[in-house]
N, C-alpha and C positions, 0 to 999 in steps of 0.2 A: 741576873742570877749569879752567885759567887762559884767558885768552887767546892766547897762542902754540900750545898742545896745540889748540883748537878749530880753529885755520888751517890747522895741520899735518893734522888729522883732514881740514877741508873738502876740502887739496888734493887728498890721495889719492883720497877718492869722488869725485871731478873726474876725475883719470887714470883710474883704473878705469871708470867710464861711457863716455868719448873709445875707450878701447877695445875696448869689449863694441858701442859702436855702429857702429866700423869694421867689428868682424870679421861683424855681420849686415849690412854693408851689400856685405859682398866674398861675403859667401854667397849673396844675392839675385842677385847678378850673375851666378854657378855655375850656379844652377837656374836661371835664366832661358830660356840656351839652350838646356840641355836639354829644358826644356817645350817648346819651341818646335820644337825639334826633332824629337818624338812627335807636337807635333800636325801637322806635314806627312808625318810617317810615313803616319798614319792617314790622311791624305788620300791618301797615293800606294797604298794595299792598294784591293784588285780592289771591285768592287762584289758579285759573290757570295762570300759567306763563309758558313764553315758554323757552324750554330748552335749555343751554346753548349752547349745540353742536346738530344743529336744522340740520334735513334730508334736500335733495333735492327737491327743487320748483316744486311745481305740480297744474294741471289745475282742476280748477271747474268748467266745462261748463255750460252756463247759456243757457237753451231754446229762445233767442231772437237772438242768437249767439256769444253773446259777453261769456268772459271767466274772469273769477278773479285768478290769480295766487296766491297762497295759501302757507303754510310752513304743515298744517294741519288744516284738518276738522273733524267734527264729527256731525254724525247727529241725533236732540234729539226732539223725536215725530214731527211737523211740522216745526221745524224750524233746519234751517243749522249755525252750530258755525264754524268760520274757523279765522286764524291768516292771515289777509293778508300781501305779501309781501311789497306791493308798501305800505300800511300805515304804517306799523310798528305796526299793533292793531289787536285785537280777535273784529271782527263783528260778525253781526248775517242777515240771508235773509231767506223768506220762502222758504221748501225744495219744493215747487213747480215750484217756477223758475231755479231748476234744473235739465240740460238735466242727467240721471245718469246714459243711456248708453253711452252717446257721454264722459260722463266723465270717463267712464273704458275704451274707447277706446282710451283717449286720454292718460290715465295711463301708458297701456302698447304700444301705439307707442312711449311714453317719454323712458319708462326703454330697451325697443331697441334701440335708439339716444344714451341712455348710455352704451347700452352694446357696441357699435359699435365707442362710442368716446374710450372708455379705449382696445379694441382693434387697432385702429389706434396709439391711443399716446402709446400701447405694441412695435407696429412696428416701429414711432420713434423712440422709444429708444434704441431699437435693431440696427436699423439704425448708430442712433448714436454712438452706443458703436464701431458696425464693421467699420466705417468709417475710421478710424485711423490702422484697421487692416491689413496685408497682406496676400490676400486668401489663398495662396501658404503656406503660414507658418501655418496656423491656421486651420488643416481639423480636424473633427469630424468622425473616423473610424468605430466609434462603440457607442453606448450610452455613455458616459458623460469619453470618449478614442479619446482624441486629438494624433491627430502624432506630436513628435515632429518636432522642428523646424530645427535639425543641419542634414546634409544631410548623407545620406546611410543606411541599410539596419533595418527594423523592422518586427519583427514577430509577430502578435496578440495572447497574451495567459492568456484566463481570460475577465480583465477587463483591461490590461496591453500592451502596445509597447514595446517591449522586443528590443534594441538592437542585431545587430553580429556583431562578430568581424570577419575580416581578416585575415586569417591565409594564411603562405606561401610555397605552395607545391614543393615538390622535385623530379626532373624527373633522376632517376636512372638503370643506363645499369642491365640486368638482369643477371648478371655473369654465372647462369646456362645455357641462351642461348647461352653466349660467347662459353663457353665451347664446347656445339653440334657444332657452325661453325669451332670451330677448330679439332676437331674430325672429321668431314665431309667435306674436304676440297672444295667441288662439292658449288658454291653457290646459294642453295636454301633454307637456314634455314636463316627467316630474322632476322636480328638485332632485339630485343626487350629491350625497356625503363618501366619503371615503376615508375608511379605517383604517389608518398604518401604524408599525413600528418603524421608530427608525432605525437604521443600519439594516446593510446588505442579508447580515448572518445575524443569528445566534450564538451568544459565547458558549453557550453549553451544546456539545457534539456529545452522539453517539454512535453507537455502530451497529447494534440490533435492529433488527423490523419488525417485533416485537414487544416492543418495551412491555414492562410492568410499572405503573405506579402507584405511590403510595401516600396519602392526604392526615395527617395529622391536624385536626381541626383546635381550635379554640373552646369551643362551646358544644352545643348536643344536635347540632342542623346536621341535616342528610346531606353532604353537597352533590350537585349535580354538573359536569363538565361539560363542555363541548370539545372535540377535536377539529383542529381545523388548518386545511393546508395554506400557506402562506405566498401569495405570489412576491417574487422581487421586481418593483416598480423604479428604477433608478437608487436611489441610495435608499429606498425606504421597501418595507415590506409591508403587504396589502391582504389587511388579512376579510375583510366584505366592506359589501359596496350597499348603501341604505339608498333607496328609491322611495320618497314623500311625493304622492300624489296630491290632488288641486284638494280632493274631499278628507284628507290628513291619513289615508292608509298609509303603511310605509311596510314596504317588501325588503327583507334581507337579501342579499345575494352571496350565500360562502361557499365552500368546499368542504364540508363538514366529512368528519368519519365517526361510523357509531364507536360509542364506547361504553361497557358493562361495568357496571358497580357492585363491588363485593364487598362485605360488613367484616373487616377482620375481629376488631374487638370493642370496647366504649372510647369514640372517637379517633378510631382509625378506619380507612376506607383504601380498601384496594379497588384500582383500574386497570382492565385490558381492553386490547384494542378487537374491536370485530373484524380488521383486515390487514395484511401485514402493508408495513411503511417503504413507501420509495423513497430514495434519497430524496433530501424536499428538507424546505423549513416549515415548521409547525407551530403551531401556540396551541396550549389548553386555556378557556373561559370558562370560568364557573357561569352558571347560569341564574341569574338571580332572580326569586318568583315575584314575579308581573312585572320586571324592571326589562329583563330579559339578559345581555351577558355583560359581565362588569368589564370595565375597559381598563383593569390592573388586569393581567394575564401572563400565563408563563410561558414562557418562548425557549426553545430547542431547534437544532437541527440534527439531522439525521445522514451520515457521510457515506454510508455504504450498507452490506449486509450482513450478515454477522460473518467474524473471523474465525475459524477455526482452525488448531494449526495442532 
């Protein structure tokens, strides 16, 4: 760019600024008054005004029966000040033409119509929220202790649905019996089986005697449990011992404790216990009709009695 082109450039952003500074300095001058003018506005409005985030509409009952709906009143020696709604103004009437029992009667019939609205639109929205729900999926076991929603087995512990797991038991010849029948070759020593898990313990501990539990099924069957204590036999736990006699009876031998079945909702089923629990390992067996108990079962132990602190 030469010399003449940079002059020519300078003057222009010279004019252009000369007039960008006018035209803010004729603007300030505009707003000036105006400001000025708001703020003795504000000076000249009353000293009572009504606030910006005004209470609920309430009745002034007039002795003749008619009423003025109000935002607020106050009453100062013979005369009544109130903001009415329908004007949008603070009047004023003698407090003689007011009824001022019918007007506290009609106070607290209003803040009952409110307590009674925000309780309905409570249960709308309750409404609304469970609408989309499925009851089945969504139960409340215990104060603020939802069951889950994936199906089988929960134990209540705490504040808690504790899953169980399934474990798979093992029905094994008791080789010492074998023994007696071949020693005794007469047949009256029956064949015996023996039902173990393996491992000492159960990974799922508790601490209640107590327990609650809770069976989200698959399908529409009634399930039926058995409770059963667990002996520790070496590194396995034993949980009954089957007795086959020569004519094919076969007698169970376990430690059962009863347990009650309660119908929460469409396949959920609550169980408690009919006695409280010693510390012990335990398994729950469904009981399967004319099978008798499945040997997939859920296994727990139980470490003490309940903490309370």
């Amino acid at each position: 760019m030469g010399p003449l082109e940079s002059n020519i450039t300078g003057t222009l952003f010279l004019r252009i600024a000369s007039r960008l500074l006018l035209l803010a300095l004729v603007g300030s001058l505009l707003v000036l008054p105006v400001a000025s003018q708001q703020e003795q506005e504000k000076k000249k409005e009353p000293e009572a005004t009504v606030p910006a985030s005004l209470p609920k509409g309430k009745r002034l009952v007039l002795k003749d029966g008619n009423y003025q709906v109000v935002r607020s009143y106050e009453r100062k020696g013979d005369r009544v000040r109130y903001f009415s709604v329908e004007r949008s103004a603070w009047e004023e009437i003698p407090a003689a033409l007011v009824d001022w029992e019918a007007t506290r009667r009609a106070e607290t019939e209003d803040a009952q119509r409110r307590e009674e609205i925000v309780e309905r639109m409570r249960d709308i929205e309750i409404a609304e929220r469970a609408a989309g729900i499925d009851v089945d999926a969504s139960i409340e076991i215990a104060p603020g202790v939802f069951l889950p929603d994936n199906e089988g087995l929960y134990v209540i512990e705490g504040r808690a649905a504790l899953p169980l797991t399934q474990v798979m038991s093992d029905i094994k010849l008791d080789k010492a019996q074998l023994l007696k029948q071949i020693l005794v070759p007469i047949p009256v020593i029956p064949t015996r089986h023996r039902v173990l898990i393996q491992g000492k313990q159960a990974v799922l501990r508790i601490t209640t005697s107590s327990p609650e539990f809770y069976f989200r099924t698959a399908d529409e069957r009634e399930p039926e449990f058995e409770l059963i204590r667990a002996k520790v036999k070496g590194d396995a736990r034993e949980i009954e011992v089957l007795n086959t006699h020569i004519t094919g009876d076969q007698i169970a031998d376990r430690k059962s404790i009863s347990v009650e079945r309660w119908k929460v909702s469409r396949r959920v089923w609550r169980f408690t216990m009919s006695q409280s629990l010693e510390p012990g390992e335990y398994v729950l067996a469904e009981v399967l009709p004319g099978e008798g108990l499945n040997l997939y079962v859920w296994d727990f132990g139980v470490d003490g009695p309940d903490t309370k602190k």
